[in-house]
C-alpha positions in Angstrom: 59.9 106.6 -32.1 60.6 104.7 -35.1 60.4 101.1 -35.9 62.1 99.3 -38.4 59.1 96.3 -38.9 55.5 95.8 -37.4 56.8 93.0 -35.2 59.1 95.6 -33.9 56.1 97.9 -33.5 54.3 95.1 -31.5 56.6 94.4 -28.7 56.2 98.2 -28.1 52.8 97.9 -28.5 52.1 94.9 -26.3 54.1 96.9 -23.8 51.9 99.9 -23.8 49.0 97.6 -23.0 50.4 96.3 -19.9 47.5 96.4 -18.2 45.1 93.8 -18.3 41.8 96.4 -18.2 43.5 98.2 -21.0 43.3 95.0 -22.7 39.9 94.7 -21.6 39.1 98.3 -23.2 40.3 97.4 -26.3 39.0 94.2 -26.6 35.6 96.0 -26.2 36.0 98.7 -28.6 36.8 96.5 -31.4 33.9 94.3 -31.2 31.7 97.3 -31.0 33.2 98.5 -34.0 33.1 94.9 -35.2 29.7 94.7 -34.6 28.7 98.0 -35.8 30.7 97.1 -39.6 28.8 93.3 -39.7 25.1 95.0 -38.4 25.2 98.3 -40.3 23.4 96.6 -44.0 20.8 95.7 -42.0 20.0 98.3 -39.2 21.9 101.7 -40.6 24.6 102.8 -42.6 25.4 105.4 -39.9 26.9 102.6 -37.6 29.8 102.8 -40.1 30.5 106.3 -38.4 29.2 104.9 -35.0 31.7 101.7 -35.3 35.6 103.5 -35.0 34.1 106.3 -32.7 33.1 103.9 -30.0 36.6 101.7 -30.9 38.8 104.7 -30.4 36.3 105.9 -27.7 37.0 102.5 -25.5 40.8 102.0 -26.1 41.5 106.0 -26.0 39.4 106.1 -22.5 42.1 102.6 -21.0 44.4 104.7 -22.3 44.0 108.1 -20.3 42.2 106.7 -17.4 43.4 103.2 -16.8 46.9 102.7 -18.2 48.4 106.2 -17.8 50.2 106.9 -21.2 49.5 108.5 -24.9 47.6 105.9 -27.2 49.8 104.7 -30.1 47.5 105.6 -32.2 48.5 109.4 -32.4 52.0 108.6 -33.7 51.4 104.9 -35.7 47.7 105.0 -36.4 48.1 102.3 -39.3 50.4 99.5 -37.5 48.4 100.6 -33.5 45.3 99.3 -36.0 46.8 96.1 -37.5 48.6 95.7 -33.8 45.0 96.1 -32.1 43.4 93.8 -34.7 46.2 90.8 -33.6 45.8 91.7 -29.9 41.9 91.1 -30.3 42.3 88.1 -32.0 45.1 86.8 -29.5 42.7 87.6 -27.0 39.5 85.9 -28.5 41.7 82.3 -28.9 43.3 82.7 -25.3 46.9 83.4 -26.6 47.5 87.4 -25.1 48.7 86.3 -21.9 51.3 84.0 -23.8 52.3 85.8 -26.4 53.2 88.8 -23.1 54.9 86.3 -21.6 57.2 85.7 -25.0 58.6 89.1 -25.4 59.4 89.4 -22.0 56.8 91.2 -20.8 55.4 91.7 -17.4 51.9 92.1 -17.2 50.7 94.5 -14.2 48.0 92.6 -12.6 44.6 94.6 -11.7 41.9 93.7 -9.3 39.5 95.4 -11.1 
């Protein structure tokens, strides 16, 4: 697919991530990696390699297992990292669900 502009790219984006345990996912692999890049001068430099394996690992597993389609990432790995950077931030202020409901977007509600 192409897109013409990230915010293009994000309404696609927010609508691969329908699911609110893919959210959940991802929202867990970036910290880890988060954490990993802010802890790795003090414990080991090899969390640098630990940090995007277990962010990949996270939102590549909601992918496959939990939202049922191909992870952005393979096609737009640049704008699916910026995109995943926003949508972690969104989520840390309380403004995901929100900014769903402003493109139009239905969230598929999860019991788990």
């Amino acid at each position: 697919m192409n897109f013409r502009s990230q915010e293009e790219f994000w309404a696609f984006y927010v609508g691969q991530h329908s699911k609110a345990a893919t959210r959940r996912w991802h929202f867990l692999g970036t910290l880890s990696a988060l954490l990993c890049l802010l802890f790795s001068p003090l414990v080991s430099r090899w969390l640098l390699l630990l940090g995007p394996l277990l962010g990949y690992a996270f939102a590549w597993y909601s992918h496959f297992f939990v939202e049922g389609n191909s992870p952005a990432s393979f096609g737009h790995p640049l704008w699916s990292f910026l995109c995943d950077l926003r949508m972690f931030a969104l989520m840390l202020t309380g403004r995901m669900d929100r900014e769903i409901k402003r493109l139009g977007k239905r969230p598929v509600l999860q019991a788990f």
